[in-house]
Steps between C-alpha positions, in 0.01 A plus 500: 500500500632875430559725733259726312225657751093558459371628803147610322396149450607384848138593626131521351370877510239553799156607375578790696771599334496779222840578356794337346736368789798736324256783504471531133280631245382219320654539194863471717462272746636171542281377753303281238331256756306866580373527166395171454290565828401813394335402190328229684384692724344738284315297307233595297556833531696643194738769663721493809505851668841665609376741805764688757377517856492754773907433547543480134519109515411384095279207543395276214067428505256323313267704356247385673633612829515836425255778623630840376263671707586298822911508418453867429352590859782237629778690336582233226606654192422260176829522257436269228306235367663209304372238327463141608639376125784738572599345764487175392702601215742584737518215748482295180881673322652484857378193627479298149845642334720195501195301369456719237833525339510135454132424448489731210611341179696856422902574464633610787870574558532323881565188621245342756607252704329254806706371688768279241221527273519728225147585395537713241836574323623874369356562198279278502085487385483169748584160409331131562692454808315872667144393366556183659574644834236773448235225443592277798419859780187487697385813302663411124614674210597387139630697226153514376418754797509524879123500644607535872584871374264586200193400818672651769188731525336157608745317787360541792754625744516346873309243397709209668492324860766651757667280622815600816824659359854447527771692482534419138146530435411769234140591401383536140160668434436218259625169649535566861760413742870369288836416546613763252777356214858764370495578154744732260500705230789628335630689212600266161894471505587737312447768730759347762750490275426887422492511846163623574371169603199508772321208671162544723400208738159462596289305763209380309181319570509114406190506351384761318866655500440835650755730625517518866867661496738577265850714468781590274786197640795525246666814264830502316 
């Protein structure tokens, strides 16, 4: 296991709690495991408000929460409103980014790596040996497309049994409570020997391959 850290899915957002653990706007934060929540939450309302309280504390609401007229006389300021399909877009680029780059039958320049496995070569659209991996996953993928991603609008977050944690334990939104696996990705070879080589690792979900953590590891 890396040394790599992911203290926001360590612990499953309270229903009481309304902002990102970081205390970021959504579009910045890393604390994922909050979205997820949050767009559970929320449903079926179609907006999540941002509001600042009395001690200009920026909360994150459903819309349905929300009583201007009630927040007003409280001293709660409402900031924004954001879309629920914008934030799933951007759970969906953060969480789903490894997935993507090697579920996509496109030419990217990287390597991607799991573990001694290497999933998809540099420059490479995907070969037999990545569709054959992608179609053995709990949620799969094959160069024809990757459905876990095109219906994201349809997974149902939380939806999974708890079950007690270890010190290991990391929670996905989607599959629940995993022993997360290391991955890589690195620049094609070329670039080390120009010496401008980099190399991310990432702790990833064994299932669905989500990003729990990730960080630049290598440079030359």
């Amino acid at each position: 296991m890396s040394d790599l850290k992911a203290p926001y899915f360590r612990r499953i957002p309270g229903s009481r709690c309304s902002f990102p653990k970081d205390h970021q706007s959504l579009h910045k934060t890393e604390d994922l495991l909050f979205l997820a929540a949050l767009l559970k939450r929320s449903e079926p309302a179609q907006q999540i408000i941002e509001v600042l309280d009395a001690k200009g504390v920026r909360r994150f609401l459903p819309e349905l929460k929300v009583d201007a007229v009630l927040f007003a006389a409280k001293g709660i300021r409402i900031k924004s409103r954001i879309n629920r399909s914008t934030i799933r877009k951007i759970f969906s680029e953060k969480f789903y980014g490894f997935r993507r780059a090697i579920s996509s039958a496109t030419l990217l320049r990287n390597e991607f790596t799991l573990g001694e496995q290497a999933v998809k070569p540099s420059k490479s659209l995907g070969n037999k040996e990545l569709w054959n991996f992608g179609s053995k996953l709990p949620h799969p993928f094959s160069k024809e497309g990757d459905p876990l991603l095109a219906e994201l609008h349809k997974v149902r977050f939380f939806s999974w049994e708890m079950t007690s944690a270890t010190k290991d334990i990391l929670y996905c939104p989607v599959d629940g409570p995993v022993n997360p696996i290391d991955s890589i990705m690195k620049t094609p070879a070329e670039s080390w020997r120009l010496r401008c080589g980099r190399q991310w690792s990432f702790l990833l979900c064994p299932l669905c391959l989500g990003v729990f953590a990730s960080k630049i590891t290598r440079r030359n």
